[in-house]
N, C-alpha and C positions, 0 to 999 in steps of 0.2 A: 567488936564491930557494931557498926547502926545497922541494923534493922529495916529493911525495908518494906515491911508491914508495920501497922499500926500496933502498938503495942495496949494491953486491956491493964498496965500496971501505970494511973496517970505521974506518979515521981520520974518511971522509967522513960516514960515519953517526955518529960519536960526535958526530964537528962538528957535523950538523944536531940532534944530540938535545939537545946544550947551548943552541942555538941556540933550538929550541924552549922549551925548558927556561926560559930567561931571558925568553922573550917571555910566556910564560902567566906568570910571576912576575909581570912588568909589571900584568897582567892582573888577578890578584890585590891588585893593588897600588890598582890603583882600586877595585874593589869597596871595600876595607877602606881606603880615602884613605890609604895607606902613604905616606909622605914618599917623590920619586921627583927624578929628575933633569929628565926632562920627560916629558910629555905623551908618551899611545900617538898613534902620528901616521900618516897617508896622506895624500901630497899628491903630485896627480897632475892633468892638465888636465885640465877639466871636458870633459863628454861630455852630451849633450840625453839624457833620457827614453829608451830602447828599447820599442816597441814589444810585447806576449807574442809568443812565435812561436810557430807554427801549430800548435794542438791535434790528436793523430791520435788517431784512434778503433782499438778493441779488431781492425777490420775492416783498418786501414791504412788508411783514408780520411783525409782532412781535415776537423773539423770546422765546418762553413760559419759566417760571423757571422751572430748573430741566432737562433744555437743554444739549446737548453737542455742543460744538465751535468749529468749524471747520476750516482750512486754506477755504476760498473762501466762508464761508457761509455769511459772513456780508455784508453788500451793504455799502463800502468803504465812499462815498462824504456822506451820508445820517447819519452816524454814528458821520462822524468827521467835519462836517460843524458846528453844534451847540457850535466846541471848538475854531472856528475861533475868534482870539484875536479883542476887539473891541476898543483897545489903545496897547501904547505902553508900558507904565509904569505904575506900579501901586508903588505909593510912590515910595521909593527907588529899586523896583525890576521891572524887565522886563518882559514884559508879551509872552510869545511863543508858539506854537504850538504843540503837539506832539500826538503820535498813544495812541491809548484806554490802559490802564492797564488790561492786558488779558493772565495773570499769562504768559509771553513770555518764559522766562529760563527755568520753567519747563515745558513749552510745548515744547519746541526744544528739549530738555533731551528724550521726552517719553510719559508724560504723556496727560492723558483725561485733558482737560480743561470744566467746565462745570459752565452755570449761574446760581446762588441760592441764593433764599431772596434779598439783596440789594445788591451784591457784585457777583463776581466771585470765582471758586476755583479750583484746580487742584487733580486729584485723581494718589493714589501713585500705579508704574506699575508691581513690583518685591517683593516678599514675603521672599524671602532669603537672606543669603550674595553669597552664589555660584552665584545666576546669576550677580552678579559684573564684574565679569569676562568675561559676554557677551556683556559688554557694549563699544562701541566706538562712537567717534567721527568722522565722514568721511567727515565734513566742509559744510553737507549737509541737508535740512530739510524745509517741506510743512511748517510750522511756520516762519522757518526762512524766504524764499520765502515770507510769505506772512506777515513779520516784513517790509524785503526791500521795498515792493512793498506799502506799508503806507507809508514810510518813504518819497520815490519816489516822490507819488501824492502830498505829504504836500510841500517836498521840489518845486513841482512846482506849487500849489495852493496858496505859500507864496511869490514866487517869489523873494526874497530877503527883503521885504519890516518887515517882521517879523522873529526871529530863529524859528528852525525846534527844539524840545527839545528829548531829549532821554527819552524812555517812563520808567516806573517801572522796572526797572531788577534785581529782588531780585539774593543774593549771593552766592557762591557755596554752604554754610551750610542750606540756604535755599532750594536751588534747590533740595541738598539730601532729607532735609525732606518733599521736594515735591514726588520723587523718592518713597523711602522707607516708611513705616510706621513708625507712630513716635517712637514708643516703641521699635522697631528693631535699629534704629537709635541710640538713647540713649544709646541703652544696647552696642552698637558698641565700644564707646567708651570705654568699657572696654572687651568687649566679642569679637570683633572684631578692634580690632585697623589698622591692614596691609588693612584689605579691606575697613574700611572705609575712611582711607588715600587715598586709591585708586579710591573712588569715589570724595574724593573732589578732586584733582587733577585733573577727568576726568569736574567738573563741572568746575573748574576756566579756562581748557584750552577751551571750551564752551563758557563760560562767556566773557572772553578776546577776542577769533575768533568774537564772534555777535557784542560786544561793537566795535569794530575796523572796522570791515565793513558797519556797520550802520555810524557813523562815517567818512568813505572812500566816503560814499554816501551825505556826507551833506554836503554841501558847507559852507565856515567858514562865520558867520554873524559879521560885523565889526571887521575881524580878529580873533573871537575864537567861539567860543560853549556854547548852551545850555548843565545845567542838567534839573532835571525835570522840566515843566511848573510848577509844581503846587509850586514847592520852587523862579522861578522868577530868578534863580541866573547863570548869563555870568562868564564864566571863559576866561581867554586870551590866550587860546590855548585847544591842544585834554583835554576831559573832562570826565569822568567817575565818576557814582553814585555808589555804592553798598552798601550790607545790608546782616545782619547775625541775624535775629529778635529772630532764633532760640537760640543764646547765653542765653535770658532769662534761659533756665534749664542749662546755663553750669558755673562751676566754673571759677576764673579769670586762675585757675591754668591750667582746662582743656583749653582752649582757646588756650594760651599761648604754649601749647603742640601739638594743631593737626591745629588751624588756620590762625596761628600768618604767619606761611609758604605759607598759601593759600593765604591771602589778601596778601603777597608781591606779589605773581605772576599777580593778578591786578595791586597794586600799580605802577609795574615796569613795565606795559604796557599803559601806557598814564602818560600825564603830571600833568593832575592836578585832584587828585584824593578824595575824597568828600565820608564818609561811613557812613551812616543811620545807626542811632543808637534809642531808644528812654530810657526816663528815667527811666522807669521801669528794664533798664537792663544796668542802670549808671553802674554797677559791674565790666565792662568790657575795663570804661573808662581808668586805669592806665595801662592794656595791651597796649592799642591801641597808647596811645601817643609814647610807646617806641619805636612803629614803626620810625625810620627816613626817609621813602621818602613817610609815608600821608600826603599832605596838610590841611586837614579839617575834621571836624567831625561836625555833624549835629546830633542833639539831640531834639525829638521828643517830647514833655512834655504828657504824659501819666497822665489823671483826677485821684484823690483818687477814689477806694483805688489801682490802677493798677500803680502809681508811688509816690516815696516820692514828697511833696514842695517841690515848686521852692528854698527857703531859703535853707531847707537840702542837693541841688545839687550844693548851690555856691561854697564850698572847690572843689568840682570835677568840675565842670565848671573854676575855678580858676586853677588848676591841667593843663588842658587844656591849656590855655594860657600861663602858664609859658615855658609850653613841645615846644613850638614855632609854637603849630598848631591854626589853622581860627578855628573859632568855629559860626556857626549857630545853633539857639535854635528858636524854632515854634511850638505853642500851647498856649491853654488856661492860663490867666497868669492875676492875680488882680494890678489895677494900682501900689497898693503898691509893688508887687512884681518885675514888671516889674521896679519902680526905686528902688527897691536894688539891681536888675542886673544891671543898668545903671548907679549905684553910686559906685561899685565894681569890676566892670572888668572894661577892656581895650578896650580901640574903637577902638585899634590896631587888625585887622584878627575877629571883631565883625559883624554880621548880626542876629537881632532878626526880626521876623514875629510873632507878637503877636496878639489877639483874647483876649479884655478886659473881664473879667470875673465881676459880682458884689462883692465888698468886703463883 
């Protein structure tokens, strides 16, 4: 493993610096579908879900389940010290830093953020479509503030020696259904079309202002950008994740009609653009390649009975790769499966992160 301290043996540091060196090329290598040998790869037995661990407040306390999250209630170094990297690389992917996943977009949007059971979650702030129309963007927000300001400390707690990684920032279809109630939502798309147009638009110009300032604040590592830590994966230039989980209840048709227009106003604000998807909601995969300026789709592998086999997603994984996009896939996956992925796609624009399952 590389080391992510400085090593006082200079052979040993050249060694890891080539080593690095040759792994970000990889890296490179998918972003731009460079011809490769194979596929960036982690394959390691699968591990359930963890739990968040215990939120401490600015006090040292514990913050109790069934809390509300506040800008300035967590005690910053005591929260994100535990995520501090303790190598550089794991297998083929890079190991980096980034702020807690603390439902960000839709806490800048409005809403309560609150911790519960193992996770976090955000409560929706508007009960109708008329208050749409009360909603703006002023480039301003106690969330955002206190996004910058994690960002800030990491970037100078890492000092260059590790990337700083962009945390969760789920996508404007997201953020609505953070906003509004689900069933409002839904019904929008046919009972309200103009306003809900109106709030994805107001969520992508959101989404795209945070992703670019956070960003503005990060100094480039070896030349380009973390996305999330927990995917490993350097791009060679500005980098943005996004995520539409809510498409599970949408047809490929509706997509295609009210989102197709939102993910470009991402796409077309950064270079190298990467959307969270998972296989429960493959549906949506032949919308999305038609985009032409996504680089990449990252596809989730979702356990029976919440996503088809991996064998049932190779035509759509294959779909993928011809469209001329990167394709990452991460999740539970039995060795057999994992080589008929490896025996049928392309090492061209390939990264799996695989979790062996028992046959």
């Amino acid at each position: 493993m590389l080391s992510a301290t400085a090593h006082s043996d200079p052979m040993a540091a050249a060694s890891q610096h080539d080593e690095l060196t040759a792994v970000l090329e990889r890296h490179r290598a998918f972003w731009l579908r460079a011809p490769v040998d194979r596929p960036l790869l982690r394959i390691v037995p699968y591990e359930e879900w963890k739990p968040y661990a215990a939120f401490v407040r600015r006090d040292g306390s514990i913050l109790p389940h069934g809390a509300e999250i506040k800008p300035g209630l967590l005690a910053m170094a005591a929260n994100l010290e535990p995520g501090r990297p303790q190598q550089m690389l794991d297998a083929d992917f890079v190991c980096g830093w980034g702020p807690l996943d603390l439902c960000w977009t839709e806490a800048i949007m409005g809403c309560r953020v609150l911790r519960g059971g193992p996770s976090v979650w955000s409560e929706p702030f508007i009960e109708d479509w008329a208050a749409v129309d009360g909603l703006a963007w002023a480039g301003n927000s106690p969330w955002l503030d206190e996004l910058l300001a994690i960002n800030q400390w990491l970037v100078q707690e890492s000092a260059g020696v590790y990337p700083v990684c962009q945390p969760l920032m789920r996508g404007p279809l997201d953020m609505a259904e953070g906003v509004l109630p689900s069933a409002l939502l839904y019904a929008g798309f046919y009972e309200n079309p103009a306003q809900l147009r109106k709030l994805l638009h107001l969520c992508a110009k959101v989404f795209v202002d945070v992703g670019k300032r956070r960003l503005a604040q990060t100094p480039p590592w070896h030349g380009g950008y973390m996305v999330r830590y927990e995917w490993g994966l350097w791009a060679p230039g500005p980098t943005i994740q996004f995520q539409a989980d809510a498409s599970r209840n949408l047809s490929p048709a509706k997509y295609r009609e009210f989102l197709v227009e939102i993910d470009r106003e991402i796409i077309e604000g950064f270079e190298f653009s990467i959307i969270h998807t998972h296989s429960g909601s493959s549906h949506i995969l032949p919308v999305l390649v038609e985009e032409p300026g996504l680089r990449a789709i990252e596809v989730a592998l979702d356990p029976a009975p919440y996503g088809p086999p991996p064998p049932q997603l190779l035509p759509r994984f294959k779909l993928v790769q011809e469209a001329g996009k990167s394709l990452y896939i991460g999740g539970p996956l039995k060795r057999s499966e994992l080589d008929l992925l490896l025996e049928n796609l392309s090492p061209t624009g390939l990264a799996i992160r695989a979790g062996i399952l028992p046959e």
